[in-house]
N, C-alpha and C positions, 0 to 999 in steps of 0.2 A: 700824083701816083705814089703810093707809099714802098721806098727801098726795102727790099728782102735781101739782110743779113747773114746771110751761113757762115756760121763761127763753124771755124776748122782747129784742131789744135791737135795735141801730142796724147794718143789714148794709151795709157802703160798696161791697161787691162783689155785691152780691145782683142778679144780672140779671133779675129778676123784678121788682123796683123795688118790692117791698111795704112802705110806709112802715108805720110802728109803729102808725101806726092799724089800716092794713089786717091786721099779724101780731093784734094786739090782737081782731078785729072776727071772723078764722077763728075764732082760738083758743077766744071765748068759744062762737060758735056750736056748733063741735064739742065744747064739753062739759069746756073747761080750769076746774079751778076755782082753779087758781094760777096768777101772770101775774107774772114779774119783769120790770119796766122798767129797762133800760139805755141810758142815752145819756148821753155825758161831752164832747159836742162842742157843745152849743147852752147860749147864754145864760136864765140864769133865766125870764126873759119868754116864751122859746119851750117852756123845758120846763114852767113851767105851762101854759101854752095848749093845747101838747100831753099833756100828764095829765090835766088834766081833762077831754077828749074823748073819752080811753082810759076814765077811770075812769065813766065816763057808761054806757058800754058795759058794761064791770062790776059796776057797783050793776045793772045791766038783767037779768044771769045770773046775778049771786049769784057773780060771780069776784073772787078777795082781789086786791087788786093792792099791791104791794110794788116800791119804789124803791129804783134801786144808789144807794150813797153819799150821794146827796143828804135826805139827813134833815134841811138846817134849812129845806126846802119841804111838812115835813110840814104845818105848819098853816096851806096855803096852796092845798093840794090834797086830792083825795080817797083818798087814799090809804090802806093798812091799816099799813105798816108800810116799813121800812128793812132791806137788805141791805149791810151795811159789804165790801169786799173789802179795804181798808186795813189791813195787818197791825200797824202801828203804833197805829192809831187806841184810842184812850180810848174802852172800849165803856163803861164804867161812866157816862164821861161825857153820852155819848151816849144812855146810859137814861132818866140825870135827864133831857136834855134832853125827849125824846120822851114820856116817860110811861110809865107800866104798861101804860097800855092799846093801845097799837103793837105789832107785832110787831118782835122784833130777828135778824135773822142776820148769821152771820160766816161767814167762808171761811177755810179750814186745809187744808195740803198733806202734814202731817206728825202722825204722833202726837204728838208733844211739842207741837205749837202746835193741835193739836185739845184737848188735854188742858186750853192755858191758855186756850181759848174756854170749854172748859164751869165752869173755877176761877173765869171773872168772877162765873159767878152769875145773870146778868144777859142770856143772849144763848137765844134762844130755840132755834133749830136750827143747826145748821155747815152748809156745803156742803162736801164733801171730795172734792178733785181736785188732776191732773184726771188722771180714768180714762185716757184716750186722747189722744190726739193731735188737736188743735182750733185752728181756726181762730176760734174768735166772738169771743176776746179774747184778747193775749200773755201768753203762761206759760211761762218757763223751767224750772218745778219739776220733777221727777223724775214717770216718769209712773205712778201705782197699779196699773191696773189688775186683774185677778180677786183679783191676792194681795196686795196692799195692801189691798182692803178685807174679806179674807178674816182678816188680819192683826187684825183689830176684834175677833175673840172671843178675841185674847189679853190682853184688856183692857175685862175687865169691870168698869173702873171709871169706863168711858166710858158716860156713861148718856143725855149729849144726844142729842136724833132727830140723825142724821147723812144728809144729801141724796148722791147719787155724782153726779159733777157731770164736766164735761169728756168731748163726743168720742162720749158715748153714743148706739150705733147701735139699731134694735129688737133685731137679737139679742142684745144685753146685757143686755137687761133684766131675764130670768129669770136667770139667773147671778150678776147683780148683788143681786137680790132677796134671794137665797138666801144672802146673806153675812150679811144682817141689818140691811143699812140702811132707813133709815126710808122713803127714796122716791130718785128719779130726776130730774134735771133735766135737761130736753133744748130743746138751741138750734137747732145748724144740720138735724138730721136732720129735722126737722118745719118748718125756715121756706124751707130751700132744695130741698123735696119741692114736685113740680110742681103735685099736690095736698097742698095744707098741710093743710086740713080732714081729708081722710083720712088723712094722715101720721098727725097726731094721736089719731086714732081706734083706727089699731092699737095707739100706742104703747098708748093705755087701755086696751083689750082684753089684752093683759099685764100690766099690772098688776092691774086686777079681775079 
């Protein structure tokens, strides 16, 4: 059964104004059982305060909750695990630090740096983007989508789950399915949907 991702993060232009609690509090209700937390603008003290009121909400549904970059508030918070976006970063480092028992991903925009995510060993799933064209965070990189990640069965010796990530509308998501990756992560089409709760519902309803 393929894990559905809902990347949650910090929207500065969101006229809705729904702070990460509130994306957090839809999400779980309508039935997300993944919750990636992003925010790279607030000091330690607020980002625990604020994780741990998310993750409250998560232990409550049974939703994993996974944090960008900041991995050295794993043991500080309730958290299940770490998403590095850092291409540089020392994931091996990074595993000792956190443990076996965390979850680890990484982000790759290219075959070649998809390939040295799954040679660490060490990295649980990739996220590979970005499909489309996206506003939830800056990305220079070339953009995949249908045949970039159609591109993945000429390389079967990519075996990590791989997430499509970047820009993903619902119509995407059968197409995207179908290429073979392992799940979908989606930001803005579920947190900037007037109804988030039902955003989310349909994307489910594609993928089950």
């Amino acid at each position: 059964m393929k894990k559905y991702i809902s990347k949650f993060h910090y929207l500065t232009q969101d006229l809705r104004s729904r702070s990460h609690l509130k994306q957090a509090i839809i999400a779980c209700e309508a039935g997300a059982n993944w919750l990636q937390y992003r925010c790279l603008t607030k000091p330690d003290d607020e980002l625990i305060e604020e994780i741990n009121e998310i993750a409250a909400y998560c232990d409550e549904w049974g939703t994993t909750l996974i944090l960008t970059n900041h991995y050295h508030l794993l043991n500080k918070v309730d958290a299940q695990g770490v998403h590095i976006e850092d291409f540089d970063a020392d994931l091996k480092a990074i595993r000792k630090a956190i443990g076996n028992d965390k979850t680890l991903g990484a982000s790759a925009t290219n075959i070649t740096r998809l390939r040295a995510v799954q040679n660490t060993g060490v990295v649980d799933y990739c996220g590979y983007g970005p499909f489309a064209l996206t506003n939830t965070k800056p990305n220079n990189s070339p953009l995949l989508g249908f045949e970039g990640y159609r591109e993945l069965a000429k390389h079967p010796e990519i075996k990590i789950p791989v997430i499509a990530v970047g820009g993903i509308n619902i119509e995407d998501v059968g197409p995207l399915l179908k290429t073979g990756v392992y799940g979908v992560a989606v930001s803005a089409a579920i947190n900037m949907a007037a109804d988030a709760g039902r955003a989310f519902k349909e994307f489910h309803k594609k993928i089950y």
